[in-house]
C-alpha positions as CSV (number, residue, x, y, z in Angstrom):
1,X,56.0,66.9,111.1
2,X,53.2,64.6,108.9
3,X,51.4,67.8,108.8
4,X,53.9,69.9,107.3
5,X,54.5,67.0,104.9
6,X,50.9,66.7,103.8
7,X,50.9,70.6,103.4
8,X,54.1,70.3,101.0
9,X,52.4,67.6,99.4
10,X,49.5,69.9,98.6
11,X,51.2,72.4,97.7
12,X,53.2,70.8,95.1
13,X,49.7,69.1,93.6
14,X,47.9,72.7,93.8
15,X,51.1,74.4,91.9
16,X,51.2,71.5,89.8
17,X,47.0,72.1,88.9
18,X,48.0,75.5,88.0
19,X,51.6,74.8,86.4
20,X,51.5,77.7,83.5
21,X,50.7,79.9,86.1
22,X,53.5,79.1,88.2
23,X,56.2,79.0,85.7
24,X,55.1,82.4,84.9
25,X,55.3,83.6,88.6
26,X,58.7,81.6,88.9
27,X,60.2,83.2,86.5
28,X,60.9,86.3,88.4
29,X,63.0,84.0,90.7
30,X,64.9,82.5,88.3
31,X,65.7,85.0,86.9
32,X,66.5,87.0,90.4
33,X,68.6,83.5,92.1
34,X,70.6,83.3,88.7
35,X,71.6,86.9,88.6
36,X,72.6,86.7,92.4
37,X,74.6,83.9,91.8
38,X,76.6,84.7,88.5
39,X,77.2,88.4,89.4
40,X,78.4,87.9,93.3
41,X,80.3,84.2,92.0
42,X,82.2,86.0,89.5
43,X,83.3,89.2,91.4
44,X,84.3,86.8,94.4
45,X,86.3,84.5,91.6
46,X,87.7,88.0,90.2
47,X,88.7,88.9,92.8
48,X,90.5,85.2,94.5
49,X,92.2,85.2,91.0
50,X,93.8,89.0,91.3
51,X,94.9,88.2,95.0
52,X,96.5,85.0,93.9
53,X,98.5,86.4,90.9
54,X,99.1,89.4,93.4
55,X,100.1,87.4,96.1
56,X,102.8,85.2,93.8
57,X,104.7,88.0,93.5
58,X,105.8,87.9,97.7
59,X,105.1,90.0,100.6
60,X,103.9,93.9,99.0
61,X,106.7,96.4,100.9
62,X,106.4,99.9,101.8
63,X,107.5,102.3,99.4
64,X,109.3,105.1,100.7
65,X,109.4,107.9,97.7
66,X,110.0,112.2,97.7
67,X,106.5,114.4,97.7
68,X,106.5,116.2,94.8
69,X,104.2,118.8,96.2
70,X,106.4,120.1,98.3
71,X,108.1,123.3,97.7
72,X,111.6,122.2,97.3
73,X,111.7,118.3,97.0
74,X,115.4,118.3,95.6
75,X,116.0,119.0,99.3
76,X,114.2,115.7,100.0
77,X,116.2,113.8,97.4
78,X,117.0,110.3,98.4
79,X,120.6,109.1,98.5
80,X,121.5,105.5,98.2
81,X,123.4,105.8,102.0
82,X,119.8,106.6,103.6
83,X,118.8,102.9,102.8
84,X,121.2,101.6,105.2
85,X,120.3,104.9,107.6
86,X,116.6,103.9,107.6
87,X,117.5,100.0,108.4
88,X,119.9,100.9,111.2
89,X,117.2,103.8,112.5
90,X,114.2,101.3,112.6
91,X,116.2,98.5,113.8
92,X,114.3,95.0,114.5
93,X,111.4,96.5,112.8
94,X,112.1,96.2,109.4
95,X,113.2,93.5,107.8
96,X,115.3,94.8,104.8
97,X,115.3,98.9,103.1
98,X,116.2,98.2,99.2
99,X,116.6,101.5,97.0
100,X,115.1,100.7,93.5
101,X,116.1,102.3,90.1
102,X,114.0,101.9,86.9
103,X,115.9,103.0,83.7
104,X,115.7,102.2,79.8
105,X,118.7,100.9,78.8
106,X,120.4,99.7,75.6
107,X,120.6,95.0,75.6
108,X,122.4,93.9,73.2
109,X,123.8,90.2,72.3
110,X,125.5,89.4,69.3
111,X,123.4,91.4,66.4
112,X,120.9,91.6,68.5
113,X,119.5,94.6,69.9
114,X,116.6,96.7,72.1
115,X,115.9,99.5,74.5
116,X,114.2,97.7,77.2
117,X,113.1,98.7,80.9
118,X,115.8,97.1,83.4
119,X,115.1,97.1,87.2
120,X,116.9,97.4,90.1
121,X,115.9,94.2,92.6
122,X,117.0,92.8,95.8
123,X,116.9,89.4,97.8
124,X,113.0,90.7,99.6
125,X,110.7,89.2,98.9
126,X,112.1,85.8,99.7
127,X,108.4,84.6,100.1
128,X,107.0,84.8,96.7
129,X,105.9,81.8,94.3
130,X,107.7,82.9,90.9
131,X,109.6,80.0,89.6
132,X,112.3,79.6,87.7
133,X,112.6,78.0,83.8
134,X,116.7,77.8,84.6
135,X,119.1,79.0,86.5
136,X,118.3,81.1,90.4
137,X,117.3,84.2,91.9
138,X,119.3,86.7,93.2
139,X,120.8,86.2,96.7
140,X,122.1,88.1,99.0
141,X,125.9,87.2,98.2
142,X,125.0,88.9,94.9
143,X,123.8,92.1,96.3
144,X,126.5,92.1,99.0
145,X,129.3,91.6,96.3
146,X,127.7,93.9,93.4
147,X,127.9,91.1,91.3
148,X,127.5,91.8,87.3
149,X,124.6,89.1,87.2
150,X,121.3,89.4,86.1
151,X,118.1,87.5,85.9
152,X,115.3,88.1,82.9
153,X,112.4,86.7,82.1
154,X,111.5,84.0,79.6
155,X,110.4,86.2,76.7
156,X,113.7,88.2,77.2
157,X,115.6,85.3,77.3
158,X,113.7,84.1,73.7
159,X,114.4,87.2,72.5
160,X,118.1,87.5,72.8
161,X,118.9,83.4,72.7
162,X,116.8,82.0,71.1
163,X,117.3,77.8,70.9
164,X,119.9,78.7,73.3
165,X,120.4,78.6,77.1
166,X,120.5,81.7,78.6
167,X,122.8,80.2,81.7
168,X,126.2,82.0,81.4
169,X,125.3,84.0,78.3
170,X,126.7,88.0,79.2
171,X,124.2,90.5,78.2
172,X,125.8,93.9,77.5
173,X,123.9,96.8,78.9
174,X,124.7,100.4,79.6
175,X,128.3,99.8,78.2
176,X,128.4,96.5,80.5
177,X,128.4,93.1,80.6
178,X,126.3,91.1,82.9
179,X,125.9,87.5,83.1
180,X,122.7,85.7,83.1
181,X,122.2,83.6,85.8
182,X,118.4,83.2,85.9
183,X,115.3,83.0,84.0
184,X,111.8,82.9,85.3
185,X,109.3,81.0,83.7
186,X,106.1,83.0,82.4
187,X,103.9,84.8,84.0
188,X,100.3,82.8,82.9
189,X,98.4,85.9,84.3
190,X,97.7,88.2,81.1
191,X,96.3,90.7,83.5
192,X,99.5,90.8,85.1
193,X,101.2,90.9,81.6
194,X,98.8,93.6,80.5
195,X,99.7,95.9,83.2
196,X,103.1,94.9,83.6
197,X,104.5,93.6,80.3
198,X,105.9,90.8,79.7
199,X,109.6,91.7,79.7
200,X,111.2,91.7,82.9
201,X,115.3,92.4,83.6
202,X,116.9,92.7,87.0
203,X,119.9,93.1,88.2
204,X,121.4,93.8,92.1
205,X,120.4,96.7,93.4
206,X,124.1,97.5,94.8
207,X,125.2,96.6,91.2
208,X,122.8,99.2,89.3
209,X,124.1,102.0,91.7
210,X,127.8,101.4,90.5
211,X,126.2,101.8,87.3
212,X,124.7,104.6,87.0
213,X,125.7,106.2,90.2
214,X,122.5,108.1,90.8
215,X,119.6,108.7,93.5
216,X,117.5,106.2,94.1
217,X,113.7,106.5,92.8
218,X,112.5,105.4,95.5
219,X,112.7,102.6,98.5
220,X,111.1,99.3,99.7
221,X,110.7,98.4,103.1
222,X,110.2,95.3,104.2
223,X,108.2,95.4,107.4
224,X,109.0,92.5,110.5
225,X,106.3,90.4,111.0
226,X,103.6,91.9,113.3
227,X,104.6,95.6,112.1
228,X,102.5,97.7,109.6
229,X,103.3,101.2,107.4
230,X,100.9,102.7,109.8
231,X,103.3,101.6,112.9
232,X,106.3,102.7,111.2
233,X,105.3,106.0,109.1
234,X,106.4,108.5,111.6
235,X,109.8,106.5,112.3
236,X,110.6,106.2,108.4
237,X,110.1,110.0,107.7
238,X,111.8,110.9,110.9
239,X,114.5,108.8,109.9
240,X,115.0,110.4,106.6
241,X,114.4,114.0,108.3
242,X,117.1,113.7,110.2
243,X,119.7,113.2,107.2
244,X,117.5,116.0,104.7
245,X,116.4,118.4,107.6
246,X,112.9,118.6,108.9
247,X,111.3,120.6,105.9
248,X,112.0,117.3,103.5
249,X,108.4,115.4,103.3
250,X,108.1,112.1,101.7
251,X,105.3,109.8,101.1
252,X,105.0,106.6,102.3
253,X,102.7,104.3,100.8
254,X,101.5,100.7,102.0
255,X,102.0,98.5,99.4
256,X,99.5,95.6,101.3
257,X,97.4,98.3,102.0
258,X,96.8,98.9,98.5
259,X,96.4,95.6,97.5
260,X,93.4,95.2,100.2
261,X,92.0,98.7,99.0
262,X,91.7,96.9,95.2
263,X,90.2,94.4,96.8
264,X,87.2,96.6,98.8
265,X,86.6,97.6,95.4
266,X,86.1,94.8,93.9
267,X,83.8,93.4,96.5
268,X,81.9,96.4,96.4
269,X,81.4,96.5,92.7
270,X,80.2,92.7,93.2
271,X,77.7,93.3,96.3
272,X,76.4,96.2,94.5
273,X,75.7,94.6,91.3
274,X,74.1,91.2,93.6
275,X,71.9,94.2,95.0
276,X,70.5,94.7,91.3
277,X,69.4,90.8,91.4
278,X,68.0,90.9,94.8
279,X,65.9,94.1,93.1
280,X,64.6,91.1,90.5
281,X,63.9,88.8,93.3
282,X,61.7,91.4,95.3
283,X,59.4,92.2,92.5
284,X,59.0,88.2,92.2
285,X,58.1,88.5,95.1
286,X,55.3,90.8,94.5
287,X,54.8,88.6,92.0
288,X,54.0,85.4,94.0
289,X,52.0,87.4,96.8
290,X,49.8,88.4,94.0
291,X,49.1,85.6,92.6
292,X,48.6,84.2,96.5
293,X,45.8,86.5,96.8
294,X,44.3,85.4,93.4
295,X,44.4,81.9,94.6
296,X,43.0,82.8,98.0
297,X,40.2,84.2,96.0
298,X,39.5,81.4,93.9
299,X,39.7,79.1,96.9
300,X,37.8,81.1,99.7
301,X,35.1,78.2,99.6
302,X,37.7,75.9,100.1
303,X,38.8,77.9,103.3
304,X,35.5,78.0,104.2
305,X,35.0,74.3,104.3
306,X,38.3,73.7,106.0
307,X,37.6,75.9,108.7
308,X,34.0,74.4,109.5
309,X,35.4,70.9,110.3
310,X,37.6,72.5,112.5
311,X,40.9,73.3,110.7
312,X,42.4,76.3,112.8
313,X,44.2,79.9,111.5
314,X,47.6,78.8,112.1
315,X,46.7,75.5,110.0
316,X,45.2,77.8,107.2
317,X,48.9,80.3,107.0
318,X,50.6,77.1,107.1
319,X,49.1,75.8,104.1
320,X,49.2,78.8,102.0
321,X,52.3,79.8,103.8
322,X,53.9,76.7,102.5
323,X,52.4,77.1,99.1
324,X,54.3,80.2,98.5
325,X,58.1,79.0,99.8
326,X,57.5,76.2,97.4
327,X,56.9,78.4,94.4
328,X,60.1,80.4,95.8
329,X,62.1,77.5,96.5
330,X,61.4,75.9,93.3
331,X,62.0,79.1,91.4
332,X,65.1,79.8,93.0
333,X,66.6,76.3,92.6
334,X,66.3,76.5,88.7
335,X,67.9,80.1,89.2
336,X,70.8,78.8,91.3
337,X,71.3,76.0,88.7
338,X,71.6,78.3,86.2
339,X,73.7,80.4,87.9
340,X,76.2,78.3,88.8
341,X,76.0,77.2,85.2
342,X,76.5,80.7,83.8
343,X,79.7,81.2,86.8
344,X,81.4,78.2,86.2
345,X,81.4,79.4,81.9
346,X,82.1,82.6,83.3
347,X,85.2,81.5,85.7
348,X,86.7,79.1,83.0
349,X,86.7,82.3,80.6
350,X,88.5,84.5,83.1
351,X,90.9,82.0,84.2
352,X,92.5,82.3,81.1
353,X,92.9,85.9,82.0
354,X,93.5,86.1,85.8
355,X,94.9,82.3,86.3
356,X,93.4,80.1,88.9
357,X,89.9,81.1,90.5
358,X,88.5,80.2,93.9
359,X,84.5,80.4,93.1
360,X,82.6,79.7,96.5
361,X,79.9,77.9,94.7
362,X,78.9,77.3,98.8
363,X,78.5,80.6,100.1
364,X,76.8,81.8,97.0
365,X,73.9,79.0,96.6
366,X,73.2,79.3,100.0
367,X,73.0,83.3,100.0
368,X,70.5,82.6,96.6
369,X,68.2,80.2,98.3
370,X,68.4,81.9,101.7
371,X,67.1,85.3,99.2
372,X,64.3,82.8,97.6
373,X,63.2,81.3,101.1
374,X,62.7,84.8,102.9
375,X,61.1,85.9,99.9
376,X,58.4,83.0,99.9
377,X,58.2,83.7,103.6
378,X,58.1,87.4,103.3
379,X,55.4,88.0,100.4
380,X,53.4,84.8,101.6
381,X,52.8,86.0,105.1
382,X,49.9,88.9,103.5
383,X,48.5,86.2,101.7
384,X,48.4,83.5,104.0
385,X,47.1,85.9,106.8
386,X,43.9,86.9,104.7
387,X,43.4,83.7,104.3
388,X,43.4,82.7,107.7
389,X,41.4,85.9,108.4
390,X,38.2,84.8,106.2
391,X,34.7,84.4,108.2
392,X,33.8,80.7,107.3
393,X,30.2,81.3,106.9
394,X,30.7,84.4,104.4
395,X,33.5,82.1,102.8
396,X,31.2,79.0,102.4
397,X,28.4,81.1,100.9
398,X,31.0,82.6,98.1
């Protein structure tokens, strides 16, 4: 161990003879380690921040929807009384089947007026994190009952009551009146917002049926717990074939499957752009083992000496060995510092875009310096090796 020490020692006072050299060789790691660590930090914090917002909105179902390929998909045409078909057919599997309508309808209070997107919703998912400014959610005592109730979201609510509680103000839409009962607070997630909007008016599924006494666009399944759209495809569209006949085909798409695929992509997109960095920190490391065999060169009498009072090969790759780690290790340190300086600027500007980030400032700094060590160790070795490898008599007459 005092050996190693006195070889770090030297290393650090033979860098330090030769400091405007070794900036300039460092800079390829610096410049390598920050890269690594800004572009694979922020695509990690992208994508924490997406699966939080994504994740606050409950367990994603399984939506159940016509193929429109198909040659005749008015055959295939839901009906509202397949909902409760599919729920009795797959039993203990499922946890609830929810037909869901989308329609533009007229809201009006008072003088107040718009055409605005209203939803059909039911009581699933009962495990998401939206809260609300007043009021409650819908329950299942509304859906059972068809209740005229609805719940909208704050910027609806400012919009048509403004310096007013919503609570117990009757909205009329569609030629009816439904009370408010709930209002959620904002969503702080503009990407949400931006894909989404930020209007948001729902009212019990069984209640919009009544109302407009159509088909269905589509349904949501709830999976049970241990039970996936792949376990229950073939069951749903059985299910459904048995009411529309066996030509009807439908689609069935997994909503948490989906949300995993995003995610693949985004990882994919970040590892691939880190591989761009680890490029940078390969050519510094062509960079240091150059400059390793320049200072071999300059040094062969030193060798030479060493090795005639006995010093051994493996004591020569150490030393030079060690020399280039150092230059690695230092050059990678001031790269992870600024990388996690250019993450956490980067992370504090998408927060206010994607909400709350999980940056694994851990994982990353130790992928960035395990990178700058193997590097060292890697493009040293050549060096080193030569080094050890010089005949002392033809090094001490050099």
């Amino acid at each position: 161990m005092s050996r190693i020490l006195a070889y770090l020692v030297e290393a650090c006072q033979s860098l330090w003879r030769n400091r405007t050299r070794s900036i300039l060789t460092m800079l390829g790691m610096i410049i390598g380690s920050a890269s690594i660590i800004t572009v694979f930090g922020l695509s990690k914090a992208t994508t924490s921040g997406i699966e939080g917002t994504f994740h606050s909105f409950g367990t994603f179902p399984i939506v159940v929807q016509v193929d429109p390929s198909q040659t005749y998909p008015e055959r295939a045409q839901l009906r509202y009384s397949d909902a409760a078909r599919v729920a009795a057919d797959l039993g203990s599997t499922v946890l609830a089947v929810e037909p869901d309508f989308t329609r533009t309808w007229k809201v009006s209070y008072g003088s107040v007026s718009d055409h605005l997107s209203v939803s059909a919703a039911g009581v699933y998912p009962n495990d998401d994190s939206l809260t609300m400014a007043a009021g409650r959610k819908l329950d299942a005592q509304d859906v059972d009952s068809a209740a005229r109730v609805v719940v909208v979201s704050q910027s609806v609510a400012d919009r048509f009551f403004p310096n007013h509680d919503a609570i117990g103000k009757a909205l009329t839409m569609n030629g009816g009146r439904y009370t408010v009962v709930g209002v959620y607070n904002p969503i702080t997630s503009p990407f949400i917002t931006a894909l989404s909007g930020n209007d948001f008016i729902a009212v019990p599924f069984s209640t919009y049926y009544r109302a407009v006494n159509e088909p269905p666009d589509d349904f949501s399944i709830y999976p049970a717990p241990g039970f996936t759209a792949d376990m229950l495809r073939d069951q749903i569209v059985a299910s459904l074939q048995h009411v529309h006949g066996a030509q009807a085909q439908y689609q069935v798409i997994d909503g948490a499957g989906f949300l995993k695929g995003f995610d693949d992509v985004l990882n994919i997109a970040g590892t691939s752009l880190a591989a761009i960095g680890t490029v940078a920190l390969i050519v510094a490391g062509i960079g240091i083992m150059n400059i390793m065999l320049v200072t071999v060169t300059e040094r062969t009498r030193e060798i030479g000496i060493r090795k005639s009072i006995g010093a051994s090969r493996r004591d020569i790759i150490l030393q030079f060995l060690m020399e280039a780690v150092v230059l690695a290790l230092i050059g990678g340190g001031i790269g992870m510092l600024l990388g996690i300086g250019f993450t956490a600027l980067g992370s504090y500007a998408l927060s206010k875009q994607l909400g709350d980030l999980v940056v694994p400032y851990v994982l990353v700094v130790s992928i960035a310096l395990g990178f700058s060590g193997a590097v060292g160790m890697l493009f040293g070795l050549y060096p080193a090796y030569r080094a050890a490898a010089l005949d002392p008599i033809e090094a001490l007459r050099s």
